[in-house]
Every structure is written in structure tokens, then in C-alpha cells.
C-alpha positions in Angstrom: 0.0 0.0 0.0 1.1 3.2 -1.3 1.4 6.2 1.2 2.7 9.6 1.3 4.7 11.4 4.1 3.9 15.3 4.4 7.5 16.9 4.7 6.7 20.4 6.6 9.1 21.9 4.2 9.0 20.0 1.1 5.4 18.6 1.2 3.8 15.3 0.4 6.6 12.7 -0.5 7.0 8.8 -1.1 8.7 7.5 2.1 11.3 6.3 -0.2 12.9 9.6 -0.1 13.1 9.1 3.5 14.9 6.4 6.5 13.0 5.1 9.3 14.4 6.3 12.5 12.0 4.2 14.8 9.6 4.6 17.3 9.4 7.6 19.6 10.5 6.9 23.3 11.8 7.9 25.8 15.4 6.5 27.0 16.6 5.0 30.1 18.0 7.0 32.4 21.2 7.8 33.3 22.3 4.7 35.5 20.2 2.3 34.0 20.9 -1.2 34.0 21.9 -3.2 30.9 18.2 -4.6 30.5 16.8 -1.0 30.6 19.4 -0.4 27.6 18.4 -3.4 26.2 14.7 -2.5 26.2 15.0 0.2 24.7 17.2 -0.8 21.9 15.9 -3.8 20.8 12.2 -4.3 21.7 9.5 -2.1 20.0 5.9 -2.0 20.4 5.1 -2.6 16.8 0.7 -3.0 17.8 -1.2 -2.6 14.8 -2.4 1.0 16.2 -0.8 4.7 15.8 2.5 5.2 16.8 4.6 7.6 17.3 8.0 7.4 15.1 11.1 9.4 13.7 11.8 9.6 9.6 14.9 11.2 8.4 14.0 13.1 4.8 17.6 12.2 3.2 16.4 13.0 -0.3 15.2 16.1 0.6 15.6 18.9 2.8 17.6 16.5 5.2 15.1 17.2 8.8 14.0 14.7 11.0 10.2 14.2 11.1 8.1 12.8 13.3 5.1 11.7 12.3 2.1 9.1 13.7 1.4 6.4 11.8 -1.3 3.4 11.9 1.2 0.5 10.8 -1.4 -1.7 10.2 -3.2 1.3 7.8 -0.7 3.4 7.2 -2.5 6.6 8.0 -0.4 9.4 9.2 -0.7 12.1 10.9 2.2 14.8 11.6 2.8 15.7 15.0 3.6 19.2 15.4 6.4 19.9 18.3 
């Protein structure tokens, strides 16, 4: 299925242009222990609901993004900061 990611400065563009950076979270704190770390880095939620994630636009105007996205629809919604 065939979707389109709204770049705030370039506009509507196949997410070909762009890499995934992954989901938005929040990392461990300083201290943590090596299976916060390892949470972090390796497991994701991945539901078939919206989530939150990062996209780099590195055929474009070269700014992270983030965006919502239904992974299971592919609807997506930008997420203003």
C-alpha cells in the first residue's frame, strides 16, 4: 500500500525519499541497567495502532520528522512539536 509522508518543508513525499528512524521513546535514564538499555534498543511496540515514530528526509531537505502512523493502515498524521 502506497502512502505519502507530508515533509513540513518539502510537502507530500514517497517514504522512499526518507529512513526510518524508529519509534518515539523515551530512553533509560542515566544509571540504568543493561536490560533498561536493552529494552530500549531492541524491543518495540510494533501494535497494529498509531504510533509515534522518527523519519529522516535524506532525499530532501535533510530534517527529521516525526510523524504518527497506523502500521497496520498506514495513516499518518504529523505531529507538530
Amino acid at each position: 500500500m502506497a502512502f505519502l509522508i507530508d515533509c513540513p518543508n518539502c510537502g507530500g513525499r514517497n517514504p522512499y525519499e526518507f529512513n526510518f528512524g524508529g519509534e518515539c521513546k523515551r530512553a533509560p535514564d542515566q544509571g540504568a541497567d543493561m536490560k533498561a538499555w536493552c529494552d530500549y534498543l531492541f524491543f518495540h511496540e510494533n501494535m497494529p495502532e498509531f504510533q509515534d515514530e522518527w523519519w529522516y528526509h535524506t532525499m530532501g531537505c535533510g530534517d527529521w520528522i516525526k510523524i504518527r502512523r497506523n502500521i497496520a493502515t498506514h495513516e499518518i498524521k504529523l505531529i507538530e512539536d
